[in-house]
N, C-alpha and C positions, 0 to 999 in steps of 0.2 A: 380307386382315386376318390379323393373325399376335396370338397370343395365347401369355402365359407360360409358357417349358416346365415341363416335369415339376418342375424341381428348383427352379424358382421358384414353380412351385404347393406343392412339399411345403412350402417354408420357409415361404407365407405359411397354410397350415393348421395348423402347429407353432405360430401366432401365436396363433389362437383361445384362449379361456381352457375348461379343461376342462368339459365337460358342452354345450359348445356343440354345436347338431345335425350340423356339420362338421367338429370337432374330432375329430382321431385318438385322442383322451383320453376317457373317464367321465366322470363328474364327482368321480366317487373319486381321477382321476389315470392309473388305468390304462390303457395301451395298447387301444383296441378293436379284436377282426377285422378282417381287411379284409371288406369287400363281397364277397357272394356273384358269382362271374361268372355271368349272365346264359345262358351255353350250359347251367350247371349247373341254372338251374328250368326249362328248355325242357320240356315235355313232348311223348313222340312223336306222331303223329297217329296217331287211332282205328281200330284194325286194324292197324296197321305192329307193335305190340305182340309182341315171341316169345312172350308167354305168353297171347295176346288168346284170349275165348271163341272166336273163329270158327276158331281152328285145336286149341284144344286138343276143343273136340264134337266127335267124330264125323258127317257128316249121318246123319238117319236119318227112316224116315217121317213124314211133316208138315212136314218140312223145306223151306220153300218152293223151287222152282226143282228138289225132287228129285221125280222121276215115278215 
């Protein structure tokens, strides 16, 4: 199944009347952002962090796992 390209999709969201929830328009008229990419809200996983508490602590006594 093959669906509309790109340039047939922009033309028919140029069609919307502005302030529509797909419309590239406000409803003022103006142009909106694009959409955030999706890689940009990623968050990293818990610990992979450079700044994550388990590397920035030190261990130190009571530290579990430390004798």
């Amino acid at each position: 199944m093959t669906g509309p390209d790109d340039a047939e999709m922009q033309a028919a969201l140029e069609q919307l009347p502005p302030g529509h929830p797909s419309s590239p328009r406000a409803a003022d008229g103006t142009r909106r952002p694009p959409p955030p990419r999706l890689q940009d809200l990623e968050l990293p996983l818990p610990g992979s962090w450079p700044d994550s508490l388990e590397d920035a602590v030190p261990p130190g006594p009571g530290t579990p796992g430390q004798g």
